[in-house]
N, C-alpha and C positions, 0 to 999 in steps of 0.2 A: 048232796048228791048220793043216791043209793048206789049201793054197789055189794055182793055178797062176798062174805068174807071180811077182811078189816079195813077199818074205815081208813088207814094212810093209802089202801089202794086207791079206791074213790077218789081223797083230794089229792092225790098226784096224777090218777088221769085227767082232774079238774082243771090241776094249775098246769100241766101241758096245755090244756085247752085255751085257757084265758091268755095265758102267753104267746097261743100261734096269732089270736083272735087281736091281742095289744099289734104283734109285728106285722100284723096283714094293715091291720087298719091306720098305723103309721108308715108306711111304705104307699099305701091308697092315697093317703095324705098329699104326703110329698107330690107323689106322679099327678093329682089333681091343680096343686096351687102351679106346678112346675109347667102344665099344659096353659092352663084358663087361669089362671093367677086372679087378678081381684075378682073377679066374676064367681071366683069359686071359693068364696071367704065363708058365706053362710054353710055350705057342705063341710068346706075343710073343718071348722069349729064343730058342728055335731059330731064326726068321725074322729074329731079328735078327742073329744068327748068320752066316747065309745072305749077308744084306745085306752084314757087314761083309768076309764072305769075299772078297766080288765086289769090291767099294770096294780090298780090298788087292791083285787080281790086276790090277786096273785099274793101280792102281799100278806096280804090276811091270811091267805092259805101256810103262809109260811110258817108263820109266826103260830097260827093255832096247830101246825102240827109239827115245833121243834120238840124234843125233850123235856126241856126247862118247864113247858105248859102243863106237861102230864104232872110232871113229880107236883106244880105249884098248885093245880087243883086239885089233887088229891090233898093235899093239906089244908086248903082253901074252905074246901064246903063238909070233910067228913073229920073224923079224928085223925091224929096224925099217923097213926102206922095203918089206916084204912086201907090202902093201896099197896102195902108191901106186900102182902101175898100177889096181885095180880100182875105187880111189877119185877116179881122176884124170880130168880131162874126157877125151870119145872122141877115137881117134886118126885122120888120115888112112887111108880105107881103101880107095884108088884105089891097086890090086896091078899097073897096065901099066906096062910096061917105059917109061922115058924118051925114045924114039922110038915110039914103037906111037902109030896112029891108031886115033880108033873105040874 
């Protein structure tokens, strides 16, 4: 999902998403079988379908954006201190010279 700015904004308005999309479509569920009951087996099974798709990418969204993932793939694919600078609190960024006023 594009989003500007950082990408946990993106997959947290994602996993809001997936989430309203799992609860709407288990609650559609229910009110279908609870109306039309067998008649409505072939619908219920797609929507529910749907439901658990969402409930799994939710999941994934989880999981790709705890903590534990950042630190494990920066050690994962580049050398190991690769990512301490970009994980590391901000540096000094006052660039004048050691006598400069102003």
């Amino acid at each position: 999902m594009f989003w500007p700015g950082q990408l946990g904004t993106g997959l947290g308005i994602e996993l809001a998403a997936v989430l309203m999309l799992g609860a709407i479509a288990a609650m559609y569920v229910v009110a279908v079988l609870a109306v039309a009951g067998g008649q409505a087996v072939v619908a219920a099974a797609f929507v529910t379908a749907v439901a658990v798709g969402s409930w799994l990418r939710s999941a994934e969204i989880v999981r790709t954006n705890s903590p534990s993932t950042a630190i494990s793939s920066c050690t994962q694919y580049g050398e190991p201190g690769a990512c301490a600078v970009v994980m590391s609190a901000p540096q000094d960024t006052d660039r004048r010279r050691p006598g400069s006023v102003g």
